[in-house]
PLY file of the C-alpha trace (Angstrom):
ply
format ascii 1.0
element vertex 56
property float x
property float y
property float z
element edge 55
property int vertex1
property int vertex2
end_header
208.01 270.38 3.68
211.45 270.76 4.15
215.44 270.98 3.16
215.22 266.87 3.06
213.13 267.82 -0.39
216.16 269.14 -1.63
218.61 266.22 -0.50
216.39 263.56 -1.89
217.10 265.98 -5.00
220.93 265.52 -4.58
220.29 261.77 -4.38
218.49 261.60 -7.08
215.31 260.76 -5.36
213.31 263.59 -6.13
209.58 262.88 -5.55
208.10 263.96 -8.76
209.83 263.07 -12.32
209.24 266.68 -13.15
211.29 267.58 -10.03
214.24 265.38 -10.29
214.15 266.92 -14.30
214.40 270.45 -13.55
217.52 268.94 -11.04
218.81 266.84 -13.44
218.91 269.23 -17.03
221.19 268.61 -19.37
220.82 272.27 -20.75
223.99 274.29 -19.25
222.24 277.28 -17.69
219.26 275.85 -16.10
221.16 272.72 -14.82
223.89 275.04 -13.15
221.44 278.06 -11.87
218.94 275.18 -10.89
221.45 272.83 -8.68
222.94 275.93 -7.19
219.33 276.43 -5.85
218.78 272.89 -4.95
222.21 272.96 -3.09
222.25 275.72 -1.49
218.61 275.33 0.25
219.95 271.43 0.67
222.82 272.99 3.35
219.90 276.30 4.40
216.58 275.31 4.44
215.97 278.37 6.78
217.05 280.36 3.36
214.55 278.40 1.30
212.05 279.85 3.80
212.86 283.42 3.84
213.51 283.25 0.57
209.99 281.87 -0.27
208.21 284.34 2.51
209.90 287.20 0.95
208.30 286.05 -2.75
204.76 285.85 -1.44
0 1
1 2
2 3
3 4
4 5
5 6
6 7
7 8
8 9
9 10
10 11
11 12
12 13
13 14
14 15
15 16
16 17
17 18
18 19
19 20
20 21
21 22
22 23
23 24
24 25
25 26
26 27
27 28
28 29
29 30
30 31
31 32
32 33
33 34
34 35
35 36
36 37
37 38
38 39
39 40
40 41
41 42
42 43
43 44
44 45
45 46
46 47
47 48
48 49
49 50
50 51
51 52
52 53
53 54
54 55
């Protein structure tokens, strides 16, 4: 996978309903801590990635 995961996101295109959900929240603080994820590896998906290596 890659950043385009997170651009289809943006578009509104996620893959999975679930996805686009967590995206799309109309609860204040995960819609605004999740989209600053989802834009942020959007514009760095080498950050997503070292980011996600650093977790495991």
């Amino acid at each position: 996978f890659d950043k385009q995961y997170y651009h289809n996101l943006l578009s509104k295109k996620g893959l999975l309903t679930s996805d686009q959900g967590l995206f799309s929240a109309d609860e204040d603080v995960v819609a605004s801590t999740t989209k600053a994820l989802v834009q942020t590896y959007s514009d760095d998906g080498e950050q997503f990635f070292s980011e996600f290596g650093a977790s495991m």
